[in-house]
N, CA, C and O atoms as a MOPAC input file, in Angstrom:
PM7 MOZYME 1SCF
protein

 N     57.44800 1   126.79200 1   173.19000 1
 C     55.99100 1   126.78900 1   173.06000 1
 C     55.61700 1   125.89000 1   171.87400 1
 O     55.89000 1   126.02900 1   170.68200 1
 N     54.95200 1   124.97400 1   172.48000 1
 C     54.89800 1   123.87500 1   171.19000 1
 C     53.45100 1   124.12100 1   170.03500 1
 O     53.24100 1   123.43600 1   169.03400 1
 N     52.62600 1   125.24200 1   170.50900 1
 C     51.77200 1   125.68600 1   169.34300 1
 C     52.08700 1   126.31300 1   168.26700 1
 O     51.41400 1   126.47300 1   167.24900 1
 N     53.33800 1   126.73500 1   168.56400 1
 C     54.38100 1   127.77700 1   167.61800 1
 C     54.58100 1   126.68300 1   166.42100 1
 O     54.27800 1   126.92700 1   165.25300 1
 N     54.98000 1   125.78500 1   166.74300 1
 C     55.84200 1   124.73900 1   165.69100 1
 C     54.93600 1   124.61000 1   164.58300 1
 O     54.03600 1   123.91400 1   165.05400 1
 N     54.61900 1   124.88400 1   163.31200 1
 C     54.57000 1   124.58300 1   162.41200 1
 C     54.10400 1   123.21200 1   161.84600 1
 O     53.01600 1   122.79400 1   161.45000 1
 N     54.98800 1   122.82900 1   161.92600 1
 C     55.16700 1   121.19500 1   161.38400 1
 C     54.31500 1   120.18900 1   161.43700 1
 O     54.36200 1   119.45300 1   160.45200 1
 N     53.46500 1   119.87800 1   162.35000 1
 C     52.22900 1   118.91400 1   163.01400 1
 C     50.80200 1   119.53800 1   161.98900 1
 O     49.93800 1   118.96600 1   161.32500 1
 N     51.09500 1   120.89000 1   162.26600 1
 C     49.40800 1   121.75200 1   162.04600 1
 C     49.46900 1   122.20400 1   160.58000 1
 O     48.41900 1   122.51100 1   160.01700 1
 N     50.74200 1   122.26500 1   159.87900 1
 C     50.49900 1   123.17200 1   158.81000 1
 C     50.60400 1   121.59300 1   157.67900 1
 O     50.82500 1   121.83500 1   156.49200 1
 N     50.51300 1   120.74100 1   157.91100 1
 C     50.15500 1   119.50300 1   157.39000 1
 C     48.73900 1   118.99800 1   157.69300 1
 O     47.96300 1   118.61200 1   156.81800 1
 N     48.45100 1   119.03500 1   159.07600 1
 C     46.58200 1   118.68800 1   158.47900 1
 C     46.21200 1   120.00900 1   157.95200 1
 O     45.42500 1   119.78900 1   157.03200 1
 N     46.39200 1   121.27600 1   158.08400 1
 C     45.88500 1   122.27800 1   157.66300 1
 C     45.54400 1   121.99900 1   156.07300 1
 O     44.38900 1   122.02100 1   155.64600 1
 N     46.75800 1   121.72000 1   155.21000 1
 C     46.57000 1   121.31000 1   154.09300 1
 C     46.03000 1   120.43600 1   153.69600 1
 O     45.52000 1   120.47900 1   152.57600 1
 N     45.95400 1   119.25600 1   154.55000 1
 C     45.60300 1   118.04400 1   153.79900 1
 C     43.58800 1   118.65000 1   154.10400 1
 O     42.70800 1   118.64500 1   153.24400 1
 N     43.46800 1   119.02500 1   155.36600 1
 C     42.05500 1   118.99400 1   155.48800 1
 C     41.08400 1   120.05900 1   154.41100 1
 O     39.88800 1   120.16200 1   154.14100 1
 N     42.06400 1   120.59200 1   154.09300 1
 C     41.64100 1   122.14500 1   152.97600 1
 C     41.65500 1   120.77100 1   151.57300 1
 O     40.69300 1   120.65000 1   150.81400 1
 N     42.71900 1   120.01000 1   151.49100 1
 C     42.26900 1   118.82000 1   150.27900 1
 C     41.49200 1   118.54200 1   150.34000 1
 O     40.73700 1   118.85100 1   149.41800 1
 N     40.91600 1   117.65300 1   151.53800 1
 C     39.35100 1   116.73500 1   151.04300 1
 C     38.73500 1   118.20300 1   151.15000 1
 O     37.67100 1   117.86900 1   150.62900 1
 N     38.54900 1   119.58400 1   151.41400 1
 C     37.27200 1   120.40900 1   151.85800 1
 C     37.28500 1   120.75500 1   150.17500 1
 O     36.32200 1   120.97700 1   149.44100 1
 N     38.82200 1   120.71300 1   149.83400 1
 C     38.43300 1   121.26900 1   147.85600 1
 C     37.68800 1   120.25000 1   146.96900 1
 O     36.70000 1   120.48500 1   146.27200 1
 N     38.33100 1   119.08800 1   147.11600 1
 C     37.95600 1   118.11200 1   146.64200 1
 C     37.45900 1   116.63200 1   146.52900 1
 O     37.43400 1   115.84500 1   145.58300 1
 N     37.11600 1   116.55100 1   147.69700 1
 C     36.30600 1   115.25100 1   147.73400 1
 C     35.04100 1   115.74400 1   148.46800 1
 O     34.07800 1   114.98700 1   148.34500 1
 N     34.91000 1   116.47600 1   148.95400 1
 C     33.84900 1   116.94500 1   149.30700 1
 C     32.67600 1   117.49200 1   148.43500 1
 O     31.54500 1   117.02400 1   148.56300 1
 N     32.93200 1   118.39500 1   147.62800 1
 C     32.28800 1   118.71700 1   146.16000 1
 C     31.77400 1   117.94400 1   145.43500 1
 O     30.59800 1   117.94100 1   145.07100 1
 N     32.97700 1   116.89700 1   145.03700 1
 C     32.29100 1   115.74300 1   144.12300 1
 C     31.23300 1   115.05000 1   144.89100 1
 O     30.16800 1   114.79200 1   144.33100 1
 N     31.44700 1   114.71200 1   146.18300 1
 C     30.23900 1   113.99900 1   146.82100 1
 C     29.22600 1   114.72000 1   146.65200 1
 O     28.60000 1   114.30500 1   145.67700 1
 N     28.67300 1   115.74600 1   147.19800 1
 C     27.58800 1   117.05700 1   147.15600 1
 C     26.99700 1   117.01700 1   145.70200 1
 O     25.80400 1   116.94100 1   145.40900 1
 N     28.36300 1   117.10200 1   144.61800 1
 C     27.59900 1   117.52900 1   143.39900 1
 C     26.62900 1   116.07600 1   142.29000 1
 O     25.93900 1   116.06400 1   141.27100 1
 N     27.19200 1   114.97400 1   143.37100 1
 C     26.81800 1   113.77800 1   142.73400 1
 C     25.06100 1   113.56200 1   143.11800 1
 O     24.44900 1   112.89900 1   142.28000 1
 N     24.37200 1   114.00400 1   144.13700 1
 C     23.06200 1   114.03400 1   144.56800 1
 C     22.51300 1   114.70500 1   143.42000 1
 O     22.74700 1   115.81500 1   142.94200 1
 N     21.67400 1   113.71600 1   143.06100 1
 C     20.35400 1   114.23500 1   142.40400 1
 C     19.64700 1   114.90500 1   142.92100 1
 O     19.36900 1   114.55400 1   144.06700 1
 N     18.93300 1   116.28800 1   142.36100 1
 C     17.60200 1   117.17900 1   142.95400 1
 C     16.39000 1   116.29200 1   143.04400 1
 O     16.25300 1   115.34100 1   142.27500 1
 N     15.65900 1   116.54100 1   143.81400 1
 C     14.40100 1   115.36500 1   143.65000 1
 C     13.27200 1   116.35600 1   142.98700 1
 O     12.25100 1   115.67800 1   142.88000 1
 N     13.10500 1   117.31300 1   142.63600 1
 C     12.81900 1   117.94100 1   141.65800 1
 C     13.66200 1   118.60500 1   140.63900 1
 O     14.48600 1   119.50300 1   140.81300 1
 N     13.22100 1   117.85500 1   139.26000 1
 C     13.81900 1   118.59400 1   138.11500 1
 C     13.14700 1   119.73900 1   137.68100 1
 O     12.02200 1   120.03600 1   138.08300 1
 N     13.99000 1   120.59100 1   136.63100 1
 C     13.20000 1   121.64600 1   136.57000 1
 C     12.17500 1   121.37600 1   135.15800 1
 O     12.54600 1   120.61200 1   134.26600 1
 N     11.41200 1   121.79900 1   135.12400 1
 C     10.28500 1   121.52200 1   134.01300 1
 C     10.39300 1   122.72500 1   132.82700 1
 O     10.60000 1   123.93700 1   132.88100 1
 N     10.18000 1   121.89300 1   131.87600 1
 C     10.84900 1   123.17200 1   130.56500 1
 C      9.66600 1   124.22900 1   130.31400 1
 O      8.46600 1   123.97900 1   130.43200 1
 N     10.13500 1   125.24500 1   130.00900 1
 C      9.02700 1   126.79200 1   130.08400 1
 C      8.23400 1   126.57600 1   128.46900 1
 O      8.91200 1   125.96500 1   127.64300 1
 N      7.22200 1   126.92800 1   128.15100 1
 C      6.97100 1   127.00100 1   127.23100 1
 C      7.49700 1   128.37200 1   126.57600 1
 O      7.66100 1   129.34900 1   127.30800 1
 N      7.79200 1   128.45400 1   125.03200 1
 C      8.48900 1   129.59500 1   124.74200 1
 C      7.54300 1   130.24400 1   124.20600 1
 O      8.10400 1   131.01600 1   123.42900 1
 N      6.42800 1   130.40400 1   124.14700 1
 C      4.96600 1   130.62300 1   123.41600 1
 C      5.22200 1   132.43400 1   124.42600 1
 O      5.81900 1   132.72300 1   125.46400 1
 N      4.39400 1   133.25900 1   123.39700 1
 C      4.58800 1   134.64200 1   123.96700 1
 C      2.94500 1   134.71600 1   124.80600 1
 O      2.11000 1   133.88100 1   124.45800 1
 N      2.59500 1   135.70000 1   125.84400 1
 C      1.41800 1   136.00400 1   126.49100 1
 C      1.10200 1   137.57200 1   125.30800 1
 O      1.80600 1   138.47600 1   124.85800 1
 N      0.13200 1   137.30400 1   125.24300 1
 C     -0.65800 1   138.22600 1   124.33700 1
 C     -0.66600 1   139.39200 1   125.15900 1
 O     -1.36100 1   139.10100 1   126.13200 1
 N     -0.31000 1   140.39600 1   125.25200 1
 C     -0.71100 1   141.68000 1   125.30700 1
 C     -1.30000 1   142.49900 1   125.15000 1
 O     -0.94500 1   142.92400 1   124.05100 1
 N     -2.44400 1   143.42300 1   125.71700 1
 C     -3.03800 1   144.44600 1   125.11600 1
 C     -3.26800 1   145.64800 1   125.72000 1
 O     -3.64700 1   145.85400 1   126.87300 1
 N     -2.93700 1   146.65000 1   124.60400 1
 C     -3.02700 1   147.94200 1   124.72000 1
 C     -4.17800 1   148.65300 1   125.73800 1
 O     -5.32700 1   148.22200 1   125.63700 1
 N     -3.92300 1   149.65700 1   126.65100 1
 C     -4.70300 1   149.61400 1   127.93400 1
 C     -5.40400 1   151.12000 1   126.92100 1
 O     -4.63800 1   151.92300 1   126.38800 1
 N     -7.01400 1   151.25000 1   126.82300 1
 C     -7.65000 1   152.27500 1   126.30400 1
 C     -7.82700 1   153.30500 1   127.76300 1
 O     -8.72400 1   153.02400 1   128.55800 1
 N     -7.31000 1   153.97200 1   127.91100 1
 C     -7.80800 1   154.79100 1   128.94300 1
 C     -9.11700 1   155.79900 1   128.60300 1
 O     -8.97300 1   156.38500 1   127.53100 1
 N    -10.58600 1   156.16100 1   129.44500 1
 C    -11.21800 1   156.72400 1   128.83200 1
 C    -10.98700 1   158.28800 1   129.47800 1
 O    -11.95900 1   158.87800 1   129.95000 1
 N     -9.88100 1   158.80600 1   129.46800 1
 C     -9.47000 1   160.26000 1   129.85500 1
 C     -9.79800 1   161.37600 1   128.81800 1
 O     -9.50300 1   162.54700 1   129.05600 1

């Protein structure tokens, strides 16, 4: 049974798991976002104490 054999499959198996670790990633991670993220202001929102008239 020649699906049994090893030898043919467990070589692309590996090599294709190579480019899926690593050449693939670097391509993906090289795209720029076309939106950057915009910096938060660190300024606090004022708060105030809620008067309940109970």
């Amino acid at each position: 049974m020649p699906q049994l054999n090893p030898n043919p499959w467990f070589v692309i198996l590996v090599f294709s798991w190579f480019i899926f670790l690593t050449i693939i990633p670097t391509k993906i991670l090289n795209h720029l976002t076309p939106n950057e993220p915009a910096q938060v202001s660190e300024e606090k929102h004022k708060t105030h104490s809620w008067n309940w008239p109970w």
